[in-house]
Every structure is written in structure tokens, then in C-alpha cells.
C-alpha positions in Angstrom: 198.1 123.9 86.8 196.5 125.1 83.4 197.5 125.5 80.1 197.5 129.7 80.7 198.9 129.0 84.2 202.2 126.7 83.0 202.7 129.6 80.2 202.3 132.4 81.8 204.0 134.0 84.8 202.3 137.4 85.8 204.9 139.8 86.9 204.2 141.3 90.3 206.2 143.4 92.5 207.9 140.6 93.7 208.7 139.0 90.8 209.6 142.5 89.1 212.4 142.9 91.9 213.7 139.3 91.4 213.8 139.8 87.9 215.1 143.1 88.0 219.0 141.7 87.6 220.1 140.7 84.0 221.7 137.9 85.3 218.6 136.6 86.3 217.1 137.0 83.5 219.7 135.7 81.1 219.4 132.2 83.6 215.5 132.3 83.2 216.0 132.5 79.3 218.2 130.0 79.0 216.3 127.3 81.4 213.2 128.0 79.5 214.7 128.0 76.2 217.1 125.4 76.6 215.5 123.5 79.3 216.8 121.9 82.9 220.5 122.5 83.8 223.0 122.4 86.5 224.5 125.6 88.3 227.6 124.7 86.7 226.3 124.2 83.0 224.4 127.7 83.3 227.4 129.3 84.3 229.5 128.1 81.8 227.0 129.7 79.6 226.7 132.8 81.3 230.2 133.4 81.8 230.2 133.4 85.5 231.4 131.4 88.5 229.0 128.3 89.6 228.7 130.3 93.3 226.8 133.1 91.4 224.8 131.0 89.5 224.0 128.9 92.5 222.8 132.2 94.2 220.9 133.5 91.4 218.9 130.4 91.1 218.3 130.3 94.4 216.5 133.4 94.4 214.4 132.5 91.0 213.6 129.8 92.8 212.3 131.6 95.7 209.8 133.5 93.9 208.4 130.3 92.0 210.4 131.0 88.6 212.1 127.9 88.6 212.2 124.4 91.0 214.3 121.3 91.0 214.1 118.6 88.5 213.3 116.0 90.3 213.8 113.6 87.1 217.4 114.7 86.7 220.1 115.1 89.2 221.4 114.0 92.4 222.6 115.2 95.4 225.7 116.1 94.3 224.1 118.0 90.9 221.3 120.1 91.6 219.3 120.5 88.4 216.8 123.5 88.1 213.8 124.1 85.0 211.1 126.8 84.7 208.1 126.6 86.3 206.4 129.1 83.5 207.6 128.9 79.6 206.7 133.1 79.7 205.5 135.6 81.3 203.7 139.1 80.8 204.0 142.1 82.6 201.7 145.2 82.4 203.2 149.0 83.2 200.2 149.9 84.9 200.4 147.1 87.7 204.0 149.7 88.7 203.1 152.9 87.3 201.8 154.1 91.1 204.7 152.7 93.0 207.3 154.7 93.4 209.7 151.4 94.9 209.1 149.8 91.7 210.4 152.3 89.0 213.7 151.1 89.7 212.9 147.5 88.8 210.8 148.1 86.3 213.3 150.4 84.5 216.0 147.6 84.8 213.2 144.6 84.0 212.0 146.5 80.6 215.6 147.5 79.3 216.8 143.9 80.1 214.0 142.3 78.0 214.5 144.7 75.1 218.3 144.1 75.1 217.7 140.3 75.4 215.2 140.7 72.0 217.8 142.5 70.6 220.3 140.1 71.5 218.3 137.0 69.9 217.3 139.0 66.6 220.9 140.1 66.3 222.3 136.5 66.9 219.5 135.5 64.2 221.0 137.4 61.5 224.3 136.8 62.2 223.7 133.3 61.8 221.5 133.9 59.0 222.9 132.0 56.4 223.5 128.6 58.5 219.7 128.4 58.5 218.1 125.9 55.8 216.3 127.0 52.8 213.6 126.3 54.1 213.3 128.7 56.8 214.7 131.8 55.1 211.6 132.9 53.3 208.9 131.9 56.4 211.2 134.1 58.5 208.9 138.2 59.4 210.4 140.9 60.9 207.5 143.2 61.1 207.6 147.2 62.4 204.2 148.8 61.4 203.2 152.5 62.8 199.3 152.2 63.5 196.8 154.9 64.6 195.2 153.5 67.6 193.2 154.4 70.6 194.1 152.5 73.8 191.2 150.1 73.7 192.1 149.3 70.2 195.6 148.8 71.3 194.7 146.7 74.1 192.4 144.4 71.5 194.9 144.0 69.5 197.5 142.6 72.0 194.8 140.3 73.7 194.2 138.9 69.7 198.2 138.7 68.8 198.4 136.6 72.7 195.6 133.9 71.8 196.7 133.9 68.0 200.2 133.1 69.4 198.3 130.6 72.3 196.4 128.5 69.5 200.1 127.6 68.5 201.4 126.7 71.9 202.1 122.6 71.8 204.1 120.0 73.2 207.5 119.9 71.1 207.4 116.9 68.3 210.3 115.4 66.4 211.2 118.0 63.6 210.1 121.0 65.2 212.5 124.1 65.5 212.4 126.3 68.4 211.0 129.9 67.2 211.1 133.1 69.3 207.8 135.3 69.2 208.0 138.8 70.4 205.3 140.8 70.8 205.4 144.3 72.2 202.7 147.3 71.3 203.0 150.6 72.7 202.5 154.4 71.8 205.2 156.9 70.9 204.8 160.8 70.6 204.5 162.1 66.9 207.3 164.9 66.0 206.3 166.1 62.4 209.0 168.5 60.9 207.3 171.7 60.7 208.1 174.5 58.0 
């Protein structure tokens, strides 16, 4: 498997449906951002019973998601990683199926509530975070006027700037979270 191919998992219809559950989700996040765990660790987490856990990772792992550990575990625990450290989904791969607006409704709304959910717990926490990180920290909203092949340039660019930076973890490093989302919206000037 490739560099691209360990990264990235393309959503697809079938992955869209899998996905489409928060729980899931919240399980995927936490395997890729946390690494390999048990049923019973992730549901301690999550807030759940192990038996739901244990389903849900079943069905991540029937879609290739996630797979055992084979370096951890036994029979009696049953560890689980990510196959894919991310993935990328593109509207128009669901736009024209009409058995996919439901999952894709559920997919996009989960992910937005999940960024929420990590930017709110970084500020939160904001103070607990060394000296040195406070002022290399960007939080950057910025309106452009764009055509749709500029705005498709400009995501491939902001994907390799952000794959030239993809490495192996080292001693000292800090886990950072990238988001990266570009999209239009309808201009409502106030008219007199």
C-alpha cells in the first residue's frame, strides 16, 4: 500500500452508508487519532456498552476502515486500528443518487460537528497548552472570489501542502488536527 493509499480512504457509497452513523464515526476518530484499542476501551470512551462497540467495529471493519492488530491482543481482547489515517469525500460522487442523500446528509453534518467538537475542546483547554504553541496556533476563515476550477486548484494545493508534512511520528512531536474544507455560499447583500 502507498503513501496516498495508507492516508487516504476514498468515500464511496459503501463506505458513505457505513459511515453514515456518528457512532461510527466517533470510533474511527478515535482509533486513528489515538491509535489501536479494545471494544471495551472504545466504549468507555464513547460512553456506550462494549456489545455496541463490538458491533460497530464490526461493520467498520467490514468495509476496510479498520482490521485487527495482530501485534496486540489475544483471544480474549480483540484489538482494532485504522487501516487509512483519513479520508476524502467528494459531493459529486452522491449528488445523482438519490439512496445516498441520506447518508451523505448524516456523513457531512457528523464531520462538521466532530470539527466543531475538536476546535471547541481546543479552546477550552486553551490555557493548559505550553507557551510555545499558543502563538503557532491559525484559525483562519477567509471569503474568496473563486471560479470552480480555481476552487478545485486550490484544494488539490492545500492537500499536497498538508501531504509534504505527513511523517512517521518522532519523540517530541504533538498530534495537530488540519481541517480543510472549501466550498461556495450564495451572496445576500442588504439592498436599500
Amino acid at each position: 500500500m502507498g503513501k496516498s493509499e495508507r492516508y487516504l480512504a476514498r468515500i464511496d457509497g459503501r463506505l458513505l452508508r457505513a459511515l453514515s452513523h456518528p457512532l461510527r464515526v466517533r470510533i474511527l476518530e478515535l482509533l486513528r487519532e489515538d491509535g489501536p484499542a479494545t471494544a471495551s476501551g472504545l466504549a468507555k470512551r464513547v460512553g456506550e456498552s462494549s456489545g455496541t462497540t463490538s458491533w460497530h467495529l464490526r461493520q467498520l471493519a467490514e468495509c476496510g476502515l479498520i482490521t485487527d492488530d495482530a501485534e496486540r491482543g489475544s483471544r480474549r481482547d480483540r484489538w482494532w486500528k485504522a487501516v487509512h489515517e483519513g479520508d476524502q469525500m467528494q459531493a459529486a460522487d452522491f449528488i445523482d443518487d438519490p439512496d445516498l442523500a441520506g447518508p451523505f446528509n448524516a456523513y457531512a453534518h457528523t464531520m462538521i460537528e466532530r470539527r466543531y467538537a475538536a476546535e471547541a475542546q481546543f479552546v477550552a483547554e486553551v490555557r493548559d497548552w505550553a507557551d510555545e504553541w499558543i502563538d503557532k496556533v491559525n484559525f483562519h476563515d477567509s471569503p474568496l472570489s473563486l471560479t470552480p476550477d480555481e476552487t478545485a486548484a486550490l484544494s488539490d494545493e492545500i492537500i499536497e501542502v498538508i501531504g509534504r508534512y505527513r511523517r512517521p511520528e518522532k519523540d517530541g512531536d504533538t498530534q495537530v488536527r488540519v481541517h480543510w474544507a472549501a466550498f461556495p455560499r450564495r451572496s445576500r447583500p442588504e439592498h436599500p
